[in-house]
N, C-alpha and C positions, 0 to 999 in steps of 0.2 A: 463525697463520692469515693468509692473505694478502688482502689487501685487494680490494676488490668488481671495479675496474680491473684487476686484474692476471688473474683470474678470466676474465673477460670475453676480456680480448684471448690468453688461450691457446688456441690452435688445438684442443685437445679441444674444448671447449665454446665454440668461437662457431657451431656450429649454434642452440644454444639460443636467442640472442636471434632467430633469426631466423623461429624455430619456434613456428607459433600456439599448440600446445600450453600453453606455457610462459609467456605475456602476460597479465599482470593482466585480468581481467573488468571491460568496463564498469561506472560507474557506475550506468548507465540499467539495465541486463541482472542487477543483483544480488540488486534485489528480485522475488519473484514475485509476476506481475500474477494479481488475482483478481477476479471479477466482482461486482458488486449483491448477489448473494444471499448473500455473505458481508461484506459490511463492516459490520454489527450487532458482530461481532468485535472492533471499534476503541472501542466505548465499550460496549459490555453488559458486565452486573456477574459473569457467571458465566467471565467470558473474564481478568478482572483477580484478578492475586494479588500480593500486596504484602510483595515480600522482605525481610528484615533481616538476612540473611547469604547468602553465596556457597555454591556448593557446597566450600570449604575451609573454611568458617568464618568467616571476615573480612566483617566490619560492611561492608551494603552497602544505600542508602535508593534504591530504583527498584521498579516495578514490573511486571510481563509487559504489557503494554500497551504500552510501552518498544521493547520488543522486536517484540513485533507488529509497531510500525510500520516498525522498523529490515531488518525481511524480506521483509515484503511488502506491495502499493501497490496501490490499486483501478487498475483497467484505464480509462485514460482514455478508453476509444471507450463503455465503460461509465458513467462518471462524467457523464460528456455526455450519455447517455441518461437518465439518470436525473432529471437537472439539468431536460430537455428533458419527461420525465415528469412530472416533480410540477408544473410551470407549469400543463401540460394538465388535470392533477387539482385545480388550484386554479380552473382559468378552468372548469370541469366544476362544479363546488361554487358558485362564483359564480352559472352559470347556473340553476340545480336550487333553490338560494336564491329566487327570484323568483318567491312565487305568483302565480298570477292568478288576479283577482278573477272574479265570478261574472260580471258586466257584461260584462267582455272576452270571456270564455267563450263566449256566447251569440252575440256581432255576428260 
């Protein structure tokens, strides 16, 4: 077999390199982005399974969680929201917190 240079520089295939088709896929573009209403996924217990062998057989300690994270990434304009959500839902709880008294009620 000829070596990966010799490949490359034969005129049949130096279309290829030059061919988007054929280009390694971003880093950024590998994972799929998915929104709030699914990242419960990354740590809920019905979502995690905990392998001890491969699909051949061979001894293997990880679990689907692993993987999860390895495929797919919350959508950061999502993350942001949400991040930007719960503040609001705390400063809301804060607020709601503070009875007033009867004295203040009246004046």
């Amino acid at each position: 077999m000829s070596s990966q240079e010799e490949i490359l520089n034969d005129g049949r295939f130096s279309r290829v390199t030059r061919d988007p088709r054929f280009w390694e896929m971003p880093e950024k573009e590998r994972k799929i982005k998915i929104d709030k209403r699914f990242r419960a996924m990354f740590h809920d217990k019905k979502f995690k399974l905990k392998y001890t062998v491969d699909k051949r057989g061979r001894p293997v300690n990880y679990s689907s969680t692993e993987n999860l994270r390895k495929f797919y990434a919350l959508s950061e304009s999502d993350s942001d929201l949400s991040e930007h959500d719960s503040e609001e839902h705390t400063e809301k709880k804060k607020k709601k917190k503070k009875p007033k008294s009867k004295g203040e009620a009246d004046s």
